[in-house]
N, C-alpha and C positions, 0 to 999 in steps of 0.2 A: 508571225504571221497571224492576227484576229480575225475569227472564220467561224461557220457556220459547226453548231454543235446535232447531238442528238442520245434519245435512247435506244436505237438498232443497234444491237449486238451482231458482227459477222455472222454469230452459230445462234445470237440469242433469241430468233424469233420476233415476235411482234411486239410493238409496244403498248404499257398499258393501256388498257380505256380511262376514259375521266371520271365515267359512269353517272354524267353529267341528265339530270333530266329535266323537260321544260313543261311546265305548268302555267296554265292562264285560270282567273279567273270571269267565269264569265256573269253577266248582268250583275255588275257589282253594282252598290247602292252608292249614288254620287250625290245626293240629295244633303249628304249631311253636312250642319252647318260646322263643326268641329276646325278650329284653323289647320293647316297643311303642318306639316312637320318638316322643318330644315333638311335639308338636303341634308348627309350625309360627308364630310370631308374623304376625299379620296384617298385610298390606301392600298395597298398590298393583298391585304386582306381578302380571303375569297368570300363574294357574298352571294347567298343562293339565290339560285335562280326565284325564289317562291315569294324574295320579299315585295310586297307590292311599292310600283315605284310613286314617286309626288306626281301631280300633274303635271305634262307634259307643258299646260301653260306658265305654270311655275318657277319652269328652269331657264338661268341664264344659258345662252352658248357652251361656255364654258364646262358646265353642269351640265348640259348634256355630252358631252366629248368625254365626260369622266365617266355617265353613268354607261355609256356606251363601253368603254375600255373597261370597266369594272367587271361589266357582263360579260364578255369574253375572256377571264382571264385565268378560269379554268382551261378556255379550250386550247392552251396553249401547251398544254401535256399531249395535244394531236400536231403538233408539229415536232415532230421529234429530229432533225434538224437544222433550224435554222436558228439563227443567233437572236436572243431574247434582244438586245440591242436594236438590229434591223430590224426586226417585227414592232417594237415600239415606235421607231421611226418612220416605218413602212406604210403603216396604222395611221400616222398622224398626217403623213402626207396624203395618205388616199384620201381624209378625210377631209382636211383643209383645205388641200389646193382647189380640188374640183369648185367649191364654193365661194372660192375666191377667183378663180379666173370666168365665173361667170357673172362677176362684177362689173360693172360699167368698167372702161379703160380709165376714163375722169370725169370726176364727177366735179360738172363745170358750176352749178351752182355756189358751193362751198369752196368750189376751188382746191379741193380736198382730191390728191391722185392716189392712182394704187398704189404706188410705193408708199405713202403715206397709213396708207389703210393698211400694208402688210405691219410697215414698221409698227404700228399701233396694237396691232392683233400679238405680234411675235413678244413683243417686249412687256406687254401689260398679260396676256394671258396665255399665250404657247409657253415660254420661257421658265413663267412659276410654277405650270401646270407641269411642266417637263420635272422639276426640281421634287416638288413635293409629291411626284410618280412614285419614285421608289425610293423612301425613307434611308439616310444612311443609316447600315447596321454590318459597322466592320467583324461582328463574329455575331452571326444568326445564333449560334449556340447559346450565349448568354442570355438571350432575349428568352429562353426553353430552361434556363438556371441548369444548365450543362456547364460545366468549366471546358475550356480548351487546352488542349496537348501542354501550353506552354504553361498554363498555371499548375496544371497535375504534377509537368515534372520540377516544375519550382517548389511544391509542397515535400517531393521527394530532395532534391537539394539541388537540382541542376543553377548552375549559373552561368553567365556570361563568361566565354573563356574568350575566343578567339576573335579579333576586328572581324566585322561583316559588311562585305560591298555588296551591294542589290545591284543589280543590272538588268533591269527591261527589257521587254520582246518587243518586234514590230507593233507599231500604230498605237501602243499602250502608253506615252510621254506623251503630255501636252505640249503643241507645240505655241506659242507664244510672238507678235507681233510688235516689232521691234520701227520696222521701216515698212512702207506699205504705197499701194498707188491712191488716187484721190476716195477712189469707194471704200476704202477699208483704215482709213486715217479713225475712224470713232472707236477703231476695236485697239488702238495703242495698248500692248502690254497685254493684251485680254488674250484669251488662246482660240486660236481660227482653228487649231483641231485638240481634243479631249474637252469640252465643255459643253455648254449649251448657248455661247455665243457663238460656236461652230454654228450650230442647229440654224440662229438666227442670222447667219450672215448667208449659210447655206440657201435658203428660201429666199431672202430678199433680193441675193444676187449669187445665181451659182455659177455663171462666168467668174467673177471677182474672185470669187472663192478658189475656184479652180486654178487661175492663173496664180496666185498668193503659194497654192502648196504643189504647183507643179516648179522643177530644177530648169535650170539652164544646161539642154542638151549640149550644148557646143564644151562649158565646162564643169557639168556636173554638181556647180554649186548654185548659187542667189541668183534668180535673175537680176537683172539691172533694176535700180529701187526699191526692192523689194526683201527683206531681210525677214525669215521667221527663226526663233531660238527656241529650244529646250527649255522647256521650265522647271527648274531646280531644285532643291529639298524632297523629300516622302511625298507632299503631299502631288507631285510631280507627276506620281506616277501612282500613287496609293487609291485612288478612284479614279474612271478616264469619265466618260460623258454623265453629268447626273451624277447618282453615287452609282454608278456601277462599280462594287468593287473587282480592282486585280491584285495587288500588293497589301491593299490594308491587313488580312486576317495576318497574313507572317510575321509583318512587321508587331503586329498586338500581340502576338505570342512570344515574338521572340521581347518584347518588352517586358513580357512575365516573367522571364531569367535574367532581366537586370540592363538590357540591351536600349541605348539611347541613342541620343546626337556624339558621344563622346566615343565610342564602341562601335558605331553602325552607321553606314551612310548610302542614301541611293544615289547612281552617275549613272542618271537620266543621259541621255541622248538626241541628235535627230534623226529619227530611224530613218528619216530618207534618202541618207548618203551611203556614197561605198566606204569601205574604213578608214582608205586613205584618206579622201575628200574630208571623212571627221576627223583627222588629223592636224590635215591643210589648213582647214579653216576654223576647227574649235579648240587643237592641240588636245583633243577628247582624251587620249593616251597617253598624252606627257601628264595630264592632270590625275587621270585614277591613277599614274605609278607616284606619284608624288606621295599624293594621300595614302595612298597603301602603307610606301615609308613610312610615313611622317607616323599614323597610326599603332605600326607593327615595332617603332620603336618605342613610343612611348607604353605602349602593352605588354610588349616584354613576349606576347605570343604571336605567331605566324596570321597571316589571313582566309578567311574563308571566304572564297569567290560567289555568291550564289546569284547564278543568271534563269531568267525564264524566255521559252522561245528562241527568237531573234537573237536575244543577249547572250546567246551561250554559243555562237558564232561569234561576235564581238569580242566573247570572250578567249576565245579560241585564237583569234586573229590578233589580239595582244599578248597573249602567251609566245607567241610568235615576233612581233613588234620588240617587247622590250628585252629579251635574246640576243636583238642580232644589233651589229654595231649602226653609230649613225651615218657611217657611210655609204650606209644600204638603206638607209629611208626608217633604220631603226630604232628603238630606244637609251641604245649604247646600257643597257642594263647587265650587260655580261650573259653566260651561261650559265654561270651561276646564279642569277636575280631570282629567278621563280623559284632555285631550294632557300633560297636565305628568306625570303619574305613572303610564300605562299604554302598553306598547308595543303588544299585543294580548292579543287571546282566543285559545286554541285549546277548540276547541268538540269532545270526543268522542262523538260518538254521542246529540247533543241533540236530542229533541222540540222543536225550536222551537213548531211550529205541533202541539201536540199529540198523542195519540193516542187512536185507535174504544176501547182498551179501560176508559180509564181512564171512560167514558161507560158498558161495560155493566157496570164494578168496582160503581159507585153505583147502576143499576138494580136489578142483579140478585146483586149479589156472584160474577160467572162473566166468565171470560175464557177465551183459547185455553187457557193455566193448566190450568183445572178441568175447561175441557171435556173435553182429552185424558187427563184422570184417568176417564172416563165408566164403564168397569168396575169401578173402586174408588168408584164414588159414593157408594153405600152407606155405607160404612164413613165415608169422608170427610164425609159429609151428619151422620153419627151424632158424628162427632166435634168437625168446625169447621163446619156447615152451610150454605150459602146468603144464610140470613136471618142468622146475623151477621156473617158476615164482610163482607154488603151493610152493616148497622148501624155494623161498624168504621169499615169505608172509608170510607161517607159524611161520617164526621167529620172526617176528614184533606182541612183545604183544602187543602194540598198537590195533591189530587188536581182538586181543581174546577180548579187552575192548569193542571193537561194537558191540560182537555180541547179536543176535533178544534178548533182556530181555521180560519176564512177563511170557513166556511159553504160551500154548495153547487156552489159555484164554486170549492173547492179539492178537497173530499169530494165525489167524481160518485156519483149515483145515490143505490140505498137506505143508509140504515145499518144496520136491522131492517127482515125481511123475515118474515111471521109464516105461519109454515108452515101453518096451518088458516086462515088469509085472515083478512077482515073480520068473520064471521060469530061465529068462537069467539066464547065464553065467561069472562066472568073472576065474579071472585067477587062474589057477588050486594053485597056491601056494599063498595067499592072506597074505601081510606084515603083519597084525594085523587080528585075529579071528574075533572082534567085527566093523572093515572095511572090509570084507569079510561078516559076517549076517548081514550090512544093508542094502545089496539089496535081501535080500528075501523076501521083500513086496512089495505090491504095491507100496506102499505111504509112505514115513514117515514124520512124523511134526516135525517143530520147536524143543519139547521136545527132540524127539528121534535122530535129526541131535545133540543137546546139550550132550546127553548123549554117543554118539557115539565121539564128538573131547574131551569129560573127556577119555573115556575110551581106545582112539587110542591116541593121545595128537599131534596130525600134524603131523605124523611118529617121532616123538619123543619121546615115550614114554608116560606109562598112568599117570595120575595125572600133565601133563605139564605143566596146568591152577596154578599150587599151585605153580610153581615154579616161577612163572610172579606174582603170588599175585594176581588170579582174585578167583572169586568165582561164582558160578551159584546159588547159596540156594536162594532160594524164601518162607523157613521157620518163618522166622522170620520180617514179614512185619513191618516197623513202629517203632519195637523196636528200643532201644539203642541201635547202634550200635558204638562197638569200635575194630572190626575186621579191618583190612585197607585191606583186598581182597574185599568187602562188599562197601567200597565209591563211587565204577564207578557205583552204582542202584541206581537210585532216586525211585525206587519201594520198597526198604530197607533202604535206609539210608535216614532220614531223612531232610530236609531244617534246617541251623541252627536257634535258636532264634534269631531274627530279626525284630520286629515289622514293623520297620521303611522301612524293608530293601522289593527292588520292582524286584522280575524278570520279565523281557519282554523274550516274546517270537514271533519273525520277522522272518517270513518265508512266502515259495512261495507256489502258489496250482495254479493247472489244469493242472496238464502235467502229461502225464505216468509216472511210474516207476517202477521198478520190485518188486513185492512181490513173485513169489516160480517159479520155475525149473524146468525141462524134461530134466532128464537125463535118459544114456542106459549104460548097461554094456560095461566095453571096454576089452572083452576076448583077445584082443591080448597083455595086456599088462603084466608086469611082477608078477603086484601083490601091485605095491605103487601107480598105478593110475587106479586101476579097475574099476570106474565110470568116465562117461564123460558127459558134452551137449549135449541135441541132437536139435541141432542145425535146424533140418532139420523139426520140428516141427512148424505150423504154423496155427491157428485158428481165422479166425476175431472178430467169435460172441462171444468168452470165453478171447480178446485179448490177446493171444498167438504171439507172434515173435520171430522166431529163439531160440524156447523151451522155451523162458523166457517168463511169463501170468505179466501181468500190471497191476496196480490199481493206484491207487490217490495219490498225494505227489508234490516232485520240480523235478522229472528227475531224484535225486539219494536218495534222505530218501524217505521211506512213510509216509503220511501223520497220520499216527497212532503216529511212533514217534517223528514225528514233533510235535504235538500239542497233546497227550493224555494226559502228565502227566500238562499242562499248563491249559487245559478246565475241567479236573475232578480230576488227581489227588492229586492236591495239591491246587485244588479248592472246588471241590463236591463229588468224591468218597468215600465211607465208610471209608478210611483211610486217609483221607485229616487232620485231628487232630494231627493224628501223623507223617505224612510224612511234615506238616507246620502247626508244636507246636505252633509258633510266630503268626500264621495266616498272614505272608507275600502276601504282594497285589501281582498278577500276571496278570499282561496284555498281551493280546494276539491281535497279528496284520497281519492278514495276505492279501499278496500280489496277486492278480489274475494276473494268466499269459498274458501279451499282448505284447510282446516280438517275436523275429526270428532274423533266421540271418540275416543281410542286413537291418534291420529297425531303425538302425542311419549308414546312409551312409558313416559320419565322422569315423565307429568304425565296417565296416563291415562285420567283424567274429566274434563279438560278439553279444549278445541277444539284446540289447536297451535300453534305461530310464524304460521300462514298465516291463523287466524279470523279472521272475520268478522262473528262473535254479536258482540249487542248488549252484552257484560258481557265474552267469552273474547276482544273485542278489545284489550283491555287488555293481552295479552301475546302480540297481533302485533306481530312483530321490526321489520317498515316502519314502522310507525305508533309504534313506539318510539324508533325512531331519529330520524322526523319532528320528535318532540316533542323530542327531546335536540337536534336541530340548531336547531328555534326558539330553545330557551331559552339555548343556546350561541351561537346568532346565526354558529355554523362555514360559513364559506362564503358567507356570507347568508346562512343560514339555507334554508327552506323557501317558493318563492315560484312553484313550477309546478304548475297545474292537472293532476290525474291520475284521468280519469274511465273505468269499465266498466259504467254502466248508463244507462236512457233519463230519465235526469232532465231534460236541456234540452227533451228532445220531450214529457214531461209538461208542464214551465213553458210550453213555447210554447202548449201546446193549452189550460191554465188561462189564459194571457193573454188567449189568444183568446176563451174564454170572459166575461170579465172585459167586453172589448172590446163584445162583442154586450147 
């Protein structure tokens, strides 16, 4: 799940200043005949504020859009949550659209329309200016003649032992246009999300757009004519929009121990589907168990799973799949499959048990995300609004598979807490009965948000959950399970037998992240978006921002389900027997935030060697080298517990709970 970062630590105080200061010079001498000096090519690069700029008359459009984003580009160490991503694109749109839509509608002389004028604007200078933003530089470190984890331990002798699968997190796989409606036939093959044709199809038409990467609610896969695919290989998933890197540094390290196309391979995905659906229609899981074989036999050693995010649910949900026979929807792989061919998981930064936003993504189409956009809502409401991006979302079972697992007893307290109480008002004709009574309370939990998207199903319809193959029962803990709605719970379905077999669990702590909501009814609306954020809500000592209250975690999971079921429950809690029958070792590692933006100057919109974000931990230098010593197996490998935050003292008091 790709989400909004920051440098707030729960306990750490404030973030730093920029210590940025502005200087003008005044009566400067403009009389001189000396020629102007070339603009500058745009970089990364911080440049002070002091340097005096070219004239104003001088600069193409263009050239001014860069010298503007240049100037601000320190002050992006005072946003100490939001995703350097959306700020660049945020940025670009406050800046262009406004000037474009106060463009004539057509300009009848030339015959020349706005669409014409965007197209021209997007492709000749949005597009390149996007591209050469932010320079690819898959290890900032080198760019400072720092080596990386992976070449240090290559000098010591590590080498490639074990096959390595990469498996991606949400929205980080390009997805790619296969079959399309008449507006988006020019993007053939190109990727309508992780590029910068995204960008340009986004602007010129974000209907087209929208309907392209929204599902067929009725069957959860393609709509009618419309086909988008996974884009395949590294590079799939090794940069997503621009070069934002997510996958490149691992991958360049672990190719410093010898790790190629022959040894390593990424099984990209479409993160939009439930697991089944990627089954149904891409046989996603007949294909990584093939490969694993085919792999793990010619190497002569076992596999190392290594997923981030999203994928280490996927991951989770195959360990499960290729277990159970095909008569159960499985991969007839045996019970024995995962000891014969799998050494372990490393798990980065996975939701196991969910997370609060992918619950108010489908009420309300708002998260921490949107909220913190609240002064640009306008603009943002005008351009991708609410009500669709709630309509997208809701299609993507992918997302029904995140939401909060364990119920009340994992999620304490409210989830939605409704700022005008029980009393407000929703709209007199409410789409669904049971989304209309659930703002007659105060407060509702976890539970009761779960029971409400069964029984409204995303304005789709109730039971919508069965139709994706998820399941919410929390009946049956532990048991055998051969339900396949039942695989995406490591709270129900079980670890396979595995003695041998090690998950790790690699994630980050000390940064806010959203655990529950302040919403208010929104009586003006029709009756499909009756609750809203209430954005306008703000409490320091209860940390409250922009309705959304904080607790502990990497910036987008909590730290509950980042580490509960790794510290107790398939360690110590009362059903640790049956949820890890094999009694599979489970190491747990986590990373302390010392991270911001600007803290590798080489890579200065990203977090640093030290983050902690849920996405900028991908090119923590420890957590790189973790992963290079698993797959290298140098030394052992990776087998000591490395904890800085209160995960056991949460699992014990959920036990407890559990218990009573």
């Amino acid at each position: 799940m790709n989400s909004p970062s920051g440098d707030l630590r729960r306990r750490g105080g404030k973030s730093p200043k920029t210590g940025r200061s502005r200087s003008r010079s005044k009566g400067r001498d403009t009389s001189a005949k000396s020629p102007v000096p070339k603009p500058t090519p745009l970089t990364l690069a911080f440049i002070p504020d002091e340097a005096p700029p070219p004239p104003s008359g001088s600069l193409t459009p263009k050239e001014k859009v860069g010298n503007f984003l240049r100037k601000r580009a320190t002050s992006l160490k005072k946003l100490p949550s939001q995703k350097r991503f959306w700020f660049t694109i945020g940025t670009l749109l406050g800046f262009v659209l406004p000037s474009f839509l106060l463009a004539p509608k057509v300009l009848y002389v030339t015959g020349v329309t706005e669409t014409d004028l965007m197209d021209d604007f997007v492709t000749k200078s949005l597009v390149p200016f996007i591209d050469d933003f932010v320079p690819k530089n898959p290890m900032g470190d080198s760019r400072l003649k720092v080596p990386g984890p992976g070449l240090l331990l290559a000098k010591e002798g590590a080498k490639a032992k074990h096959p390595v699968f990469l498996v991606p997190g949400f929205i980080t796989t390009g997805l790619e246009l296969w079959e399309g409606e008449a507006c988006a036939k020019k993007y053939f093959r190109q990727r309508m999300w992780g590029s910068t044709t995204m960008v340009q199809n986004m602007l010129q038409d974000r209907d087209c757009w929208g309907r392209h990467l929204a599902l067929n609610p009725k069957t959860g896969m393609d709509p009618d004519k419309i086909r988008l695919r996974a884009a395949s290989g590294f590079e799939s998933a090794d940069f997503l929009i621009g070069n934002y890197w997510v996958w490149a540094r691992i991958i360049e390290n672990l190719a410093e121990v010898g790790y190629d196309q022959s040894n390593m391979a990424m099984h990209s995905y479409d993160w939009r589907l439930s697991p089944k659906k990627l089954e149904e229609r891409d046989q996603y899981f007949s294909r990584l168990k093939a490969s694993i074989e085919v792999s793990v036999n010619a190497v002569g050693e076992k596999a190392q799973l290594v997923s981030h995010s999203m994928g280490s649910n996927i991951i989770f949900y195959f360990l499960q799949w290729v277990s159970q026979p095909a008569s159960k929807g499985g991969g007839d792989g045996g019970k024995d499959w995962v000891a014969r061919f799998v050494a372990g998981h490393v798990n980065i930064a996975g939701p196991l048990l969910g997370t609060p936003k992918a619950l108010t993504a489908i009420l309300s189409g708002e998260m921490r995300d949107t909220a913190e956009m609240s002064p640009f809502e306008p603009m943002l409401q005008n351009f991708f609004g609410r009500e669709k991006r709630r309509e997208m979302f809701s299609t993507w079972g992918s997302l029904w598979t995140l939401m909060a697992k364990g119920g009340n007893s994992i999620w304490e307290g409210n989830l939605v807490t409704f700022t005008d109480g029980a009393e407000g008002k929703v709209a007199a004709e409410a789409a669904n009965k049971a989304l209309a009574e659930f703002g007659t309370s105060e407060g509702r939990t976890t539970e009761e948000f779960i029971d409400l998207l069964v029984a409204w199903g995303g304005g789709h319809g109730r039971d919508y959950h069965k139709r994706i193959d998820i399941s919410f029962a929390q009946s049956k803990v532990g048991e055998k399970q051969t339900e396949s709605s039942t695989w995406h719970d490591p709270l129900v379905a079980p670890l396979p037998y595995a003695p041998d077999f090690t998950h790790y669990c690699l994630y980050g702590v000390g940064l806010d992240t959203e655990h529950s909501y302040h919403y208010k009814k929104n009586a003006n609306q029709d009756g499909h978006m009756p609750y809203v954020l209430d954005t306008s809500v703000h409490d320091a000592e209860a940390d409250v921002r922009y309705g959304v209250r904080m607790g502990p975690g990497d910036a987008t999971v909590p730290l509950v389900s980042l580490g509960y079921m790794c510290r107790s429950g398939w360690t110590k809690g009362k059903n640790r027997r049956k949820l890890n029958p094999g009694r599979s070792k489970v190491v747990t590692r986590e990373y302390l935030n010392g991270g911001g933006l600007g803290s590798d100057l080489s890579d200065p919109f990203r977090q640093g060697p030290k983050a902690a974000d849920h996405v900028d931990i991908m090119g923590n230098t420890q957590m790189i080298e973790d992963v290079v010593r698993i797959a290298t197996d140098w030394h052992g490998g990776v087998d000591e517990d490395v904890l800085h935050s209160e995960i056991d003292e949460i699992a014990a008091r959920i036990d407890g709970n559990k218990k009573r």
